[in-house]
N, C-alpha and C positions, 0 to 999 in steps of 0.2 A: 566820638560816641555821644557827648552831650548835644550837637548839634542836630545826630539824627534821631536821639530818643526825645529831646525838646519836641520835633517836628509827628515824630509818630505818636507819644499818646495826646497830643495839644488837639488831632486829627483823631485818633480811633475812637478816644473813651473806653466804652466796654465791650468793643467790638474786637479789642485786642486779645481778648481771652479767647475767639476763633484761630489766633496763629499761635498760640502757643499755650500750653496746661501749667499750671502751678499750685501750691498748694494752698496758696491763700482762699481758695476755692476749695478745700477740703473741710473736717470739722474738728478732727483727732488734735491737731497741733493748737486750733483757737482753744477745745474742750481741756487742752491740759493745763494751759495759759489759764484759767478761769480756775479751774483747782486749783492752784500752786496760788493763783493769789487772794481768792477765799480765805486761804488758810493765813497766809503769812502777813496781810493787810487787814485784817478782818479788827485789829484795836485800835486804828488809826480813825482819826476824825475826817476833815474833806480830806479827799484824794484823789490828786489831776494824774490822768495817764493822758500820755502823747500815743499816737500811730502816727508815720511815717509811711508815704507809699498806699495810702487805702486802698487804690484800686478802685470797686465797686462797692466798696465797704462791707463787704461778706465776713471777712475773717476779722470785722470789729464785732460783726452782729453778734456771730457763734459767739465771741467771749460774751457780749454783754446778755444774749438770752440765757449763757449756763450761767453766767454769775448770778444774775436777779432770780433765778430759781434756785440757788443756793443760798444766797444771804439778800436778801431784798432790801434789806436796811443798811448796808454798804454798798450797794448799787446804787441807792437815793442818793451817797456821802459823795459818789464819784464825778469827777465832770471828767468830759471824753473830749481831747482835742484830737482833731484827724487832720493830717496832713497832705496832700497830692500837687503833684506838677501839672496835673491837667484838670482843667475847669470841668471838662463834662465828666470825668471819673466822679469830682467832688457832688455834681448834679446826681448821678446815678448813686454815689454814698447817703445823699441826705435821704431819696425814695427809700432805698433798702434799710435806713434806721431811724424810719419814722416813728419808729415803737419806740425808738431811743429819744428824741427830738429832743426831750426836754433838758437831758445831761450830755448834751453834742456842740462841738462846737468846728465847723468848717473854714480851713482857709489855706489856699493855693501856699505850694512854696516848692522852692526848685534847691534839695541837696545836694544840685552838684557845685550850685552858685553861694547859695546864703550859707548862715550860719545861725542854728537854732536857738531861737532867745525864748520859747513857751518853757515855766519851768514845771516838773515834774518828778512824781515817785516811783512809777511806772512808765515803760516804755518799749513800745511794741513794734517791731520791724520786721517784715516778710518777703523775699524776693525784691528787696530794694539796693542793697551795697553792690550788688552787681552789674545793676545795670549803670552805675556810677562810671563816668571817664578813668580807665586806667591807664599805664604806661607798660608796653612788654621791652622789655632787654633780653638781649642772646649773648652768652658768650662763644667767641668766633676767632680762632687762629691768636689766641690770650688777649682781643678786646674785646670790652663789654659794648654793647652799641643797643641804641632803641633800636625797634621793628618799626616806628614808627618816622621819626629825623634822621636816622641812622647816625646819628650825632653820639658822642662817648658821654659817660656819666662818671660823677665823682663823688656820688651818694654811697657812702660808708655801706648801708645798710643790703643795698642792692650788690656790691664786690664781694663783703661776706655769703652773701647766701650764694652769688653763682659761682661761687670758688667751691661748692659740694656736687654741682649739677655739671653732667657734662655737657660737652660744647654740641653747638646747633641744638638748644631745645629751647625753645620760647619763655620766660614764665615771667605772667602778671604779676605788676605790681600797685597796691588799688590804693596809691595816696591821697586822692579826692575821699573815696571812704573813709581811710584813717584819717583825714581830718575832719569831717564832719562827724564820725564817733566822738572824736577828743571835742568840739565844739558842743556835742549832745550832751555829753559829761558834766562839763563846767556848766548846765543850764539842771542838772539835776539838785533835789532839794537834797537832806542828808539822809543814809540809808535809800537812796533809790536804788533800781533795778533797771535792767534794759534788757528783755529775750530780741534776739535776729538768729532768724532763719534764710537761709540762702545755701547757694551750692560751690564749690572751689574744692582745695587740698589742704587737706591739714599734714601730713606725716608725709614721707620721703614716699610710703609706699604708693600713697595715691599721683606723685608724681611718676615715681619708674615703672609703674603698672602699665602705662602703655609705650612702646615702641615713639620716638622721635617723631618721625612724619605722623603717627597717628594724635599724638599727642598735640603739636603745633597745628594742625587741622583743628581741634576742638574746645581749645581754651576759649575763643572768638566765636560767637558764633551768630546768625542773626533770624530772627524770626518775624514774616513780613522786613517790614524796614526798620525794626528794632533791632540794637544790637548790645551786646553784651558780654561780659567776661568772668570766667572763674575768677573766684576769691581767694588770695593768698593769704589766708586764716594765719599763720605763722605770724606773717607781718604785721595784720592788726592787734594780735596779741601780745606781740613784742611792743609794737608802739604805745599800748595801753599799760605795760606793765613798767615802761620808763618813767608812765605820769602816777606809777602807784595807784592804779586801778587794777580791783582784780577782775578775771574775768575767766571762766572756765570752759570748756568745747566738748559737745560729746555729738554721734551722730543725731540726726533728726526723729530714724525708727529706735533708737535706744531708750532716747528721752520718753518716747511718746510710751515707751512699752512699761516704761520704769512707774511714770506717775499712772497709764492707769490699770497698771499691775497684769497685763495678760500680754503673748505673744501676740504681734499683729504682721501685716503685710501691704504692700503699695498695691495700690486700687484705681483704675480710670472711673470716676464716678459719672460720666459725661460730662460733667461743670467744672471739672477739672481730676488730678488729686490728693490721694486721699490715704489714709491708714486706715485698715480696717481688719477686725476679728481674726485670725490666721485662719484659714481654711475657703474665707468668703473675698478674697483678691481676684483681679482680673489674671486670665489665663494669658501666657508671654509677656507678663510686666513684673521686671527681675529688679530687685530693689539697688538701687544705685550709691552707694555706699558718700558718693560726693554732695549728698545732701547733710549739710552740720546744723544744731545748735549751737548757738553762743551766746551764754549770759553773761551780763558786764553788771558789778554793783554787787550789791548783797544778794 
């Protein structure tokens, strides 16, 4: 996975977002990010937020155009470091926040290699943990074996959970993730916060809701030469709650519907999507429940 997603956005830029839609191109999820911290930052003096994964830097703008139209004098306070694995994403980031220049600051980095040393109070991640190198194990005739070395494991953590799954069903496990969470952590100042959005399984239900073969078909999947995997939410929550980090989950349309107090629905906006008004969604786009929030911090 690291090898071919190194290779595909180092080459695409933002031409990536022709093989596949995401939200970081919508405005519902940056607009609530920008509320929630308006409010809950708003007595603090400077304050560094990190992004992770910018992209084309769309879903830094939307936060920083709602914030600066809600509090313009905590917008001044704020410096923006943005992060990305590919140079011309970070080229297409700095055009799209020229309005921002002066509280931005760009520089390459590859989370599935380093380990984040910017520190912060805020932290913003969108469609990034997934596309991180994971590990899928099966359990098979009572061994557990990779899908990958077919080699057996004696990871404690991976026996317990497929001692509940039955045998032949694939399920990720995104240790590259949980360790660059736990590495984001330990660079956080005191009272930080971390939102990530991304897509995987939180509850048993999202796993046995599809039939085996349908299920092992879809955790993997690849878009052009990008490739990437559901997130086993369970796991990063467990691993953050061993280090006494809290962190809590709820879907992506809950969140959005809860902070800006009305029902909504998933939307192709063309640029990607998107939540939007309930009644004003694109026709045949049924909301996909495998989209989660996850706050980590206060």
């Amino acid at each position: 996975m690291r090898k071919a997603n190194l290779r595909y956005y180092s080459s695409k830029g933002k031409a990536a977002y022709s093989d596949f839609s995401t939200f970081a191109q919508g405005r519902a999820l940056a607009r609530c990010n920008a509320i929630e911290f308006a409010r809950d930052f708003s007595s603090q003096g400077e304050i560094l937020i990190c992004e992770y994964g910018v992209g084309n830097g769309n879903f830094a703008k939307v936060f920083l155009d709602e914030l600066k139209s809600k509090d313009a004098q905590l917008h001044s306070r704020t410096h923006y470091f943005l992060f990305d694995l590919s140079e011309k994403m970070l080229k297409d980031a700095r055009k799209t926040l020229s309005s921002h220049g002066s509280i931005c600051s760009f520089e390459r980095f590859d989370a599935a290699s380093e380990a984040p040393s910017q520190n912060f109070d805020y932290c913003r991640i969108n469609e990034l943990l997934s596309d991180l190198p994971a590990d899928i194990y099966m359990k098979s005739q009572g061994k557990i074996t990779s899908m990958d070395s077919k080699r057996t494991t004696s990871d404690l953590f991976v026996s317990k959970f497929l001692e509940r799954v039955d045998e032949g069903r694939a399920i990720p496990f995104n240790f590259t993730a949980e360790k660059f969470l736990s590495s984001l952590c330990l660079a956080g100042r005191p009272g930080f916060r971390i939102d990530a959005f991304d897509y995987g399984f939180y509850s048993a239900e999202g796993i046995f809701i599809h039939p085996k073969e349908e299920w092992n078909s879809i955790i993997l999947r690849k878009y052009g030469s990008q490739v990437t995997v559901d997130l086993n939410f369970p796991q990063l929550i467990a691993s953050l709650a061993s280090q006494g980090i809290a962190a809590a989950i709820e879907s992506q349309k809950d969140y959005a519907e809860r902070v800006l107090g009305m029902p909504l629905e998933i939307s192709e906006t063309g640029k990607g999507l998107d939540y939007v008004k309930a009644g004003k969604g694109s026709e045949g786009i049924i909301e996909d429940d495998g989209f989660y929030y996850l706050r980590i911090g206060r």
